[in-house]
N, C-alpha and C positions, 0 to 999 in steps of 0.2 A: 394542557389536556389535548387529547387526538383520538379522532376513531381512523375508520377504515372506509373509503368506496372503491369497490370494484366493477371498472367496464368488464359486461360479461361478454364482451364478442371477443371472437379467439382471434389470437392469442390475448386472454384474459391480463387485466392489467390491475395491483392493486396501488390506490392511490392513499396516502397517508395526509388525513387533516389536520395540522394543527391548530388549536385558537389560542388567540392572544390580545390581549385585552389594550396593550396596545395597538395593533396591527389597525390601521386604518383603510386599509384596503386588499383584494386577494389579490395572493403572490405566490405563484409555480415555477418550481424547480426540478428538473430531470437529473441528476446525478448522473457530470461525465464520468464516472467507473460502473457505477455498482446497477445503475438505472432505474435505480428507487424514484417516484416518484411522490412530492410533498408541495401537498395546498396548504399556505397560513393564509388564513382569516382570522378577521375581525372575531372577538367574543358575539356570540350570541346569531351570528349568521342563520339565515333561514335554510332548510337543506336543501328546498328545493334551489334556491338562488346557488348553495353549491354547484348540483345536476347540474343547473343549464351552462355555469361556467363551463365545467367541466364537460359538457356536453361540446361550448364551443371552440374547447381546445384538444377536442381528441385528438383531430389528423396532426397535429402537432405534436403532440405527446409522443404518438407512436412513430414517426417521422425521429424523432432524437433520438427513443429510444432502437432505431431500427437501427441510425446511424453510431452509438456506441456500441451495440453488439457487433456490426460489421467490424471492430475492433479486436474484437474477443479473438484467442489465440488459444485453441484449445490442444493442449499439452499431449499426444500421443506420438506412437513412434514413427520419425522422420521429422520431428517437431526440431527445431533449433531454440535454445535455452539459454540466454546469456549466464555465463557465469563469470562474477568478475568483469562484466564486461567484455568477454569473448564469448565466441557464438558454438556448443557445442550439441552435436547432433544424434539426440534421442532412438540407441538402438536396442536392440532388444538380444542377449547373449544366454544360450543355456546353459556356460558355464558359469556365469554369474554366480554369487551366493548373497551379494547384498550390489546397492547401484555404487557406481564410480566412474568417475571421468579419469581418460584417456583420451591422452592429448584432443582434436576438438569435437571427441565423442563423449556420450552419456550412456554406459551401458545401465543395462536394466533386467534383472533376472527374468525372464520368459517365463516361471511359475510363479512370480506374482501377481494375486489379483489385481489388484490394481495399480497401474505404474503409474499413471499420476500423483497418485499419492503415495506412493513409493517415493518419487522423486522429491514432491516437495517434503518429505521427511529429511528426507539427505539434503535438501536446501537449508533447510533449517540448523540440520546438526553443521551445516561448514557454516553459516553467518554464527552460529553461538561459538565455535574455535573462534571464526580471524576477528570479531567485533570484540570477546575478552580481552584475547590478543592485545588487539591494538587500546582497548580501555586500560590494561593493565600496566603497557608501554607508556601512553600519556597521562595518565595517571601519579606513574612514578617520577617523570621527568617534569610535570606541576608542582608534584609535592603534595598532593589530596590523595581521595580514596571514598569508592562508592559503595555502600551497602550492600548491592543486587542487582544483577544484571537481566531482567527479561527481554522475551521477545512476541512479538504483538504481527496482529496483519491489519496494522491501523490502514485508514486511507487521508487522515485528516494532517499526519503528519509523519515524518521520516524517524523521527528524535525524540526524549525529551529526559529531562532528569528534576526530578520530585525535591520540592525542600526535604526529605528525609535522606537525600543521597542515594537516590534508584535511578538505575539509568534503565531506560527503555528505548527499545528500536523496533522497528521493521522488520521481520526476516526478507522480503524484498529487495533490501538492499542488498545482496547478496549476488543479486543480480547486477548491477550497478558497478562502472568502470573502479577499481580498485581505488585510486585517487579521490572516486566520489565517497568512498565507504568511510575513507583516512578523513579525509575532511568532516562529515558528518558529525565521526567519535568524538574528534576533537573540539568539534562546537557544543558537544553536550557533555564533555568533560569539562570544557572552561566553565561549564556553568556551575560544576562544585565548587567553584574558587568567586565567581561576578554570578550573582543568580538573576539576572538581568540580562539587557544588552547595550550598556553602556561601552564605553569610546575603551575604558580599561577591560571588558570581556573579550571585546574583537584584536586588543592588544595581545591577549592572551592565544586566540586561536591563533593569529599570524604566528603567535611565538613557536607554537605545536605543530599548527602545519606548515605556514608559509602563505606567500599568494593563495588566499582560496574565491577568488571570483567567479572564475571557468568550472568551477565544479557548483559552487552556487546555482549559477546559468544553467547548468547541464539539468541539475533538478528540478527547475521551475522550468525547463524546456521539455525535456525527458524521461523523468520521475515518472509521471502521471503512467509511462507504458509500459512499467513493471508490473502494475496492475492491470493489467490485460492479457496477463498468464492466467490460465484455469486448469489448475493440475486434476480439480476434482472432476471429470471426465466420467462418463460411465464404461465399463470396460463389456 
């Protein structure tokens, strides 16, 4: 169960409570991406005893949250855009007719409303090409085959593939050094074969990719600041 408390001093913050009947004690968390912030308590907590917590962790609250916005990368032109893991720079062309990259630019039609979401449309439609792509390549060379391929703007994870044979990703990945994309597919393709992660799954991705350590690292290094694109911008 969860409501809602909101500090009303600006900038307004809403706080999410969960209870949990387990929970023996309150416990906040500020969300490094998104800046959600969530109180679990104990079932049955008193509200005022929420307030005063919450009362004695404001300048903290807003203190993390100030520090993950200072993160935030808000996608207009002049912006630089990994794609692929190279850095291409966000211009704006009235010849345009739809966006494209050229060599380590982003053009962007000038009569669209909004080029953030211009862009992340075109993010999208090149991670749904090179992530078939590459599912369809290791796919074949397994010996399996996945139902349905979507794509998600998860934050909780890169990958995953369903006992029904669904593969699902990220479009953020897209952003992400080539190598890390190859590797990813391939850990969530071995899993149509090991649905697990036993000693034979990981046999399986080395077989597909090869060494994937350095790109493991790279996403538990890394990962986290593909989500600190905001294409949704106001224009």
């Amino acid at each position: 169960m969860s409501k809602s408390i909101y500090f009303t001093k600006e900038p307004q913050i809403k706080v999410i409570v969960r209870t949990v009947r387990s929970s023996q004690r309150l416990s906040l968390r500020v969300s490094s991406i998104s800046e959600r912030v969530t109180l679990t308590a104990p079932a049955n907590t008193q509200h005022d005893v929420l307030l005063n917590f919450l009362k004695s962790k404001e300048a903290w609250i807003r203190d993390k949250i100030q520090r993950v916005s200072s993160k935030k990368i808000e996608v207009s032109t002049g912006s630089f855009i990994p794609i692929m893991g190279n850095k291409a720079e966000v211009k704006l062309c009235s010849n345009a007719s739809s966006v494209k990259s050229i060599s380590k630019s982003l053009l962007v039609p000038s009569k669209v409303a909004n080029h953030g979401l211009a862009i992340e449309n075109y993010l999208k439609k090149l991670a749904r090409e090179e992530l078939t792509e590459l599912a369809d390549y290791y796919c074949s060379k397994l010996g399996v085959s996945y139902c349905s391929l979507k794509l998600r703007d998860t934050r909780s994870r890169w990958g995953s593939c369903s006992s029904t044979s669904n593969l699902m990703f990220s479009w953020r990945l897209i952003m992400a050094p080539k190598n890390v994309i190859k590797y990813l597919v391939a850990h969530e393709v071995s899993h149509l074969k090991h649905f697990n992660h036993s000693k034979d799954f990981w046999s399986e991705v080395y077989y597909l990719f090869g060494p994937y350590q350095n790109e493991r690292k790279w996403l538990r290094n890394e990962g986290a600041n593909l989500h600190f694109y905001n294409f949704r911008v106001d224009q």
